[in-house]
N, C-alpha and C positions, 0 to 999 in steps of 0.2 A: 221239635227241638226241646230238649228237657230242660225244665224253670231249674235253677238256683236256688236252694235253699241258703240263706244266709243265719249266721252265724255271729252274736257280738259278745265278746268280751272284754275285759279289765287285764288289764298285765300281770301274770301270774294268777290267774283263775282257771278253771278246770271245769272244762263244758263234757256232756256224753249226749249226742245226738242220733235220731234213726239219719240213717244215709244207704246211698247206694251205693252199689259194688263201684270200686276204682277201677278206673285206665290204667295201663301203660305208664302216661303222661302224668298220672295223680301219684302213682307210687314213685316216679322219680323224682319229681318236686320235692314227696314226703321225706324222702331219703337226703333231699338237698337241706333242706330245714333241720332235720335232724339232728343231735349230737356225732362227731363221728372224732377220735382223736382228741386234741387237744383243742378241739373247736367245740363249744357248748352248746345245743341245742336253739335254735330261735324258735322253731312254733316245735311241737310232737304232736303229730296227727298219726292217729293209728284207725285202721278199718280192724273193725271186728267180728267174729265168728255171726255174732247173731243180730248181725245186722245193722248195728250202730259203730258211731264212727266217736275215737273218746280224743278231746283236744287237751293239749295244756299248754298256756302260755306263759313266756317267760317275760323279758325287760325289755323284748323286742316289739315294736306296731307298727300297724300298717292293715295292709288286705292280701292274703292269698286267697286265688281263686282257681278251683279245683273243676273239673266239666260237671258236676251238678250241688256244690258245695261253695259257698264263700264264704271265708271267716276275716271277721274285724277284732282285731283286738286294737282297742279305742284306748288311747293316754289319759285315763280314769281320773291317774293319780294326783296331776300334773293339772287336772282338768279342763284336758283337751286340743285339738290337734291346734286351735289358733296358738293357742299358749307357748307349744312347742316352737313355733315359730318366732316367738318373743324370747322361748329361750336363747335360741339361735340367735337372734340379732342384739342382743344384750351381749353374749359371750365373744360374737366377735368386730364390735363393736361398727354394724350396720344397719340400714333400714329394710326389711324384704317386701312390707304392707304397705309400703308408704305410697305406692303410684297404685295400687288398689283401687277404682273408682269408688264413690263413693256408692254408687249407686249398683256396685258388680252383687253380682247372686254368687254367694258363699253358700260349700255344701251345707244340709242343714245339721245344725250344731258343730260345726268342722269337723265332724267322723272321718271324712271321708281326708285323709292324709294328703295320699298321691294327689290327688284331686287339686287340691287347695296349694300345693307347690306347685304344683304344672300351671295353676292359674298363673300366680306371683311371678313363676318364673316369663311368662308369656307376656306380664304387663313389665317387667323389667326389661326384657331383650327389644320392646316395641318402643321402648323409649331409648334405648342404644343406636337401634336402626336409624329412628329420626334425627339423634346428634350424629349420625353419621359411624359406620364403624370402622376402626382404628386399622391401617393400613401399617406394613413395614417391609425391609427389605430382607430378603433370604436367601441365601446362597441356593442355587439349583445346578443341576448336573444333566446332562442333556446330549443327545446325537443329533445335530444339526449341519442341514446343508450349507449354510453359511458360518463361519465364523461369529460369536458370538460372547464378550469377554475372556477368557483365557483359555488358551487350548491345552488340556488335559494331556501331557506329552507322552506320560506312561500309559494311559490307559488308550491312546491313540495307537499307541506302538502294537500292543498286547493285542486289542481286537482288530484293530482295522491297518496294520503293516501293508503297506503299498497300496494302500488306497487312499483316494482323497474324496470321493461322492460321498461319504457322511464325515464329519467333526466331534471328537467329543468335548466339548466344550464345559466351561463354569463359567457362571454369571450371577449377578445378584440381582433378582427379580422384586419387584414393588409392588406388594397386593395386601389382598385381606386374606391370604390363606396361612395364617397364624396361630398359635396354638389358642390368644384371648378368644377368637373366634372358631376356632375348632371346637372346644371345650362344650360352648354353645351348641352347634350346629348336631355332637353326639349325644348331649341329651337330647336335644329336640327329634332326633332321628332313631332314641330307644324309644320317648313316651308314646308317638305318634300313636302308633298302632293298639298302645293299652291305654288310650285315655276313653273310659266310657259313655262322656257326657259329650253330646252329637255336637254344639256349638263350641266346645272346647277345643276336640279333636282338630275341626274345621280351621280353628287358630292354628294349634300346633301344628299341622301337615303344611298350614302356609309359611309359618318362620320356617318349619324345617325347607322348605323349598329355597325362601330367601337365603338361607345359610348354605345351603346346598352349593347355590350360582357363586358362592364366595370364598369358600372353602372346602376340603375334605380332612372329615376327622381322620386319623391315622390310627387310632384305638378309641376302645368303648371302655375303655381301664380308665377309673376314676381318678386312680394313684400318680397317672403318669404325667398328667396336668402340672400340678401342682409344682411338681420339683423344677417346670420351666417357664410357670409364670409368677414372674416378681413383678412386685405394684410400684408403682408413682406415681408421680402426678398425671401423666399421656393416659394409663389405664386403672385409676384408682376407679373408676367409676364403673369399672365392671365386677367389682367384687362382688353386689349384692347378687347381679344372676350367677355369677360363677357359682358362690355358695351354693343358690338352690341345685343348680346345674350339678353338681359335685351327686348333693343329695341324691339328685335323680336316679346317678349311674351305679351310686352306693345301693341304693333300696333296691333297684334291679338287678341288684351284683347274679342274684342265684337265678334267673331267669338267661335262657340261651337267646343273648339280644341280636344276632345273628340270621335266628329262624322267626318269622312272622306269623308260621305255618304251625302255631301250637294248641288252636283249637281253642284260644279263652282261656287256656290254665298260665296260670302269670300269678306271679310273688310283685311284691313292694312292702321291704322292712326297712325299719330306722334302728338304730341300739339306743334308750333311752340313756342307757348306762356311761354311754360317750357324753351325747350331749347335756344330762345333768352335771358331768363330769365337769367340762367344761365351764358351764355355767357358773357351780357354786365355786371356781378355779378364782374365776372374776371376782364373782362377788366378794367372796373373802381377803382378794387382795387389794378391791378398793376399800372394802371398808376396815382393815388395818392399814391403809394406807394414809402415814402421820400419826404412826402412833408408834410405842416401842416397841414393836414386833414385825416380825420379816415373815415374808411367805417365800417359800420353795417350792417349784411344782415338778413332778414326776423325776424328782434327783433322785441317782441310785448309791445307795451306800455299800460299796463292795466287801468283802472279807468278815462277815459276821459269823462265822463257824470256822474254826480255826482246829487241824488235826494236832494233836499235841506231839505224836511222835514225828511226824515229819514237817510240823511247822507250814503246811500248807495250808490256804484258804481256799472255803466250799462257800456257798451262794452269793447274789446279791439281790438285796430288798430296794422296794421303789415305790417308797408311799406315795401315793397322793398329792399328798400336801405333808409339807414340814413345819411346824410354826415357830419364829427361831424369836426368844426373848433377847435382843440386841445388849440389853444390859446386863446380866446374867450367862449369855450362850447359851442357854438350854434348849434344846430342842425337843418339840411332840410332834413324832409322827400324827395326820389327820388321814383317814379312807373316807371315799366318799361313795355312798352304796345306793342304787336306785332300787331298793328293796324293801318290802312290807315288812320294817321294825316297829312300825307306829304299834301295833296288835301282837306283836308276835316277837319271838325271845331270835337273839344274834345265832347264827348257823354256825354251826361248831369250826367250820374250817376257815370262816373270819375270825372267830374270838382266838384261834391257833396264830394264826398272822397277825394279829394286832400284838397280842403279847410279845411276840418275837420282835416284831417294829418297835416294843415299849422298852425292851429288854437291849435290844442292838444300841439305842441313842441313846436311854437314860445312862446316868453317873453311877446313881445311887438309888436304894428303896424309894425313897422321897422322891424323886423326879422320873421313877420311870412311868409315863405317863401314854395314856393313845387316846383318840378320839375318833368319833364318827359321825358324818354328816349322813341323814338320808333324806329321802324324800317320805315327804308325810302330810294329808289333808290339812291337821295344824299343826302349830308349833309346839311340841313339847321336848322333855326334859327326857333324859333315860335310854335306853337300862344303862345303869352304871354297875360292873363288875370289877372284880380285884381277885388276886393271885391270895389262898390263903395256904403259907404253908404251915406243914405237923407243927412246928414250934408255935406257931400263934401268931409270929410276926408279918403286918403288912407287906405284904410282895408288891407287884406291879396294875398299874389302877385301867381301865376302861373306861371312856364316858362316853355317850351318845346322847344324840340331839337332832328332832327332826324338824325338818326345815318345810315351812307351812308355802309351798312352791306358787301354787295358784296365787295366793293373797300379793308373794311377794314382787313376782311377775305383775299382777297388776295394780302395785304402787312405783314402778319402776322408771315415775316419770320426773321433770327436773322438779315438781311441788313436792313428790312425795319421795324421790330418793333419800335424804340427808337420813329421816326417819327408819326406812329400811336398811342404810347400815348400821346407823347406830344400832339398830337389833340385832342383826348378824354379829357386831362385836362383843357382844352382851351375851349370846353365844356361845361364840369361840373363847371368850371368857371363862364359859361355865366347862365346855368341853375339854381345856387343855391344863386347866387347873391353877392356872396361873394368877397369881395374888399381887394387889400393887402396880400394876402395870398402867401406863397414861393412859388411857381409853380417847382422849379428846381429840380428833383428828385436825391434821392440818393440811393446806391448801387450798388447791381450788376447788370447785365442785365438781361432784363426783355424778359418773351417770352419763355425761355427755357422749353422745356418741355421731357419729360422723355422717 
């Protein structure tokens, strides 16, 4: 059996290693990862003429593993896969660590992504089982030899005219096979077979059984959940494995969860880019929260390019974040970029979109204004650009600010929240330009989460 070479890198770094001739199965993965369309690449793996194999990563992590090849690219930036978890459960205001033993073996240094959610998700779903899980009633359709709630008169008619030895019947049946618990039952029945740590797997294939006796998933489409579970009180308590759950079926999206029969070649990616997203979405809107400025998230502004001869409107824009001065009305577009600016100058076809975001909201020279949040080891200031036209006069401004993720993630507790917003406002202060503004927040306290 051929050893594994592995592979670690940071997000967006650029390995060139010796490797062996690819499979089949390694060039289709490759192909799956790949850019293709209006979809951007997550890893680019290329095999090369002479024998080495050259990777580049982007804002995607996780593990793919190739039949003699595994690559890590490890959340560097962020400083590491617990972190990410903490982003998650900050953003949606959950716990996923929390039933964690104290005492569980954690991959070492959380590298190991997939790993570390399939655990969480395992000590979640094992505390659901013990409160019991949530039954309800569902309409079902059925061929029965007895009558059985209401006889289906059309579809009686249709297949079975002049017979009476089958029924087609509806009824509403009382179980657990619901979607709270389907949701479960298909993660637990994609990781099974890719989880590599021998005592983990031995969990998973057990819940997967228990869930199995309880329900059947209907799809392994992460999407499809979601639009049919609404929370309350009866099932608030399954949010936190749902999230992971979600995770799961996300990171395996480009994997054929289907076939079992793949030989060890298996993907598991996250998009860091969502869930910073996310993240700094929260952040900044609890920590203007009481203060004179409003947050907006992913509002689109339609008709910014108008044909003058026909009077029609061409695009719409959809920052990020809007930061709306309540007193004033002024709005600045905010993007939020999980990208290496700390070291390195904005990518031309963001500094193109910011401007146009600065240009679409502002009034005037004076207020067209943009900003950008990234992700950055520390906190710092910069780059700040500006529009200079032929005449000399001020055009429209740029500010960026990178947000020191690690540090802030682990002050994020109820001692040391008050302090990390007040940073983030101090901030967004500097990024939107905005002068005079109450900075003092009001309320209750912030950070709480459920």
């Amino acid at each position: 059996m051929t050893m594994r070479r592995t592979v670690e890198l940071a997000e967006y770094q650029k390995e060139c290693v010796p490797a062996d001739k690819p499979t089949l199965a390694d060039l289709k993965l490759a192909e799956k990862l790949s850019a293709g369309g209006a979809v951007d690449a997550r890893l680019d793996v290329r095999w090369l003429a002479d024998g080495n194999v050259e990777i580049n990563a982007t804002s995607w992590v996780g593990a793919v593993r190739f039949s003699a090849l595994e690559i890590r690219v490890v959340p560097k930036l962020v400083g590491g896969s617990l972190r990410v978890l903490r982003m998650v459960e900050y953003a949606n205001g959950i716990r996923l660590l929390s039933h964690l033993p104290s005492d569980q073996r954690l991959p070492a240094d959380g590298t190991d992504l997939f790993q570390l959610i399939v655990m969480a998700l395992v000590q979640e779903t094992r505390e659901l089982i013990r409160d019991g899980l949530i039954r309800d009633y569902r309409r079902t359709d059925d061929s029965l030899t007895v009558l059985r709630g209401r006889l289906r008169m059309r579809d009686q008619f249709l297949r079975r005219y002049g017979s009476l030895h089958r029924l087609e019947c509806q009824y509403d049946e009382y179980d657990g096979d619901i979607p709270e618990n389907q949701l479960l039952a298909a993660a637990f029945s994609a990781a099974a077979t890719r989880v590599a740590d021998d005592k983990l797997r031995t969990d998973t294939r057990g819940l997967a059984a228990v869930l199995a006796a309880t329900c059947e998933p209907p799809t392994l489409d992460p999407e499809w959940y979601p639009r049919r579970i609404h929370y309350d009180r009866r099932n608030s308590r399954y949010r936190p494995a749902h999230e992971l759950a979600i995770m799961v079926l996300e990171g395996l999206a480009l994997d054929d969860l289907h076939n079992s029969g793949n030989n060890g070649v298996t993907a598991f990616m996250l998009d860091m880019n969502a869930i910073f997203e996310r993240f700094v979405t929260r952040l900044v809107s609890e920590a203007l929260a009481g203060t004179t400025l409003g947050v907006s998230a992913q509002q689109s502004y339609g008709a910014v390019v108008v044909d003058e001869s026909t009077g029609r409107t061409y695009s719409t824009i959809r920052p990020d974040l809007v930061i709306v001065d309540t007193e004033s009305g002024r709005k600045i577009p905010v993007d939020i970029k999980y990208k290496l600016y700390e070291d390195k100058r904005f990518g031309t076809g963001d500094i193109y979109q910011l401007f146009t975001y600065a240009y679409a909201l502002g009034e005037s020279d004076s207020t067209r204004n943009a900003g950008v949040l990234y992700a950055a080891t520390t906190s710092v200031t910069g780059p700040a650009l500006r529009i200079k036209p032929q005449t000399g006069v001020s055009g429209a401004h740029i500010r960026g600010a990178g947000l020191d993720v690690a540090g802030i993630v682990d002050r994020l507790d109820v001692a040391s929240c008050e302090s990390v917003l007040r940073t983030v406002r101090n901030i967004i202060h500097h990024v939107v330009g905005l002068a005079g503004v109450n900075w003092q927040a009001r309320g209750p306290a912030y950070g709480d989460q459920s």
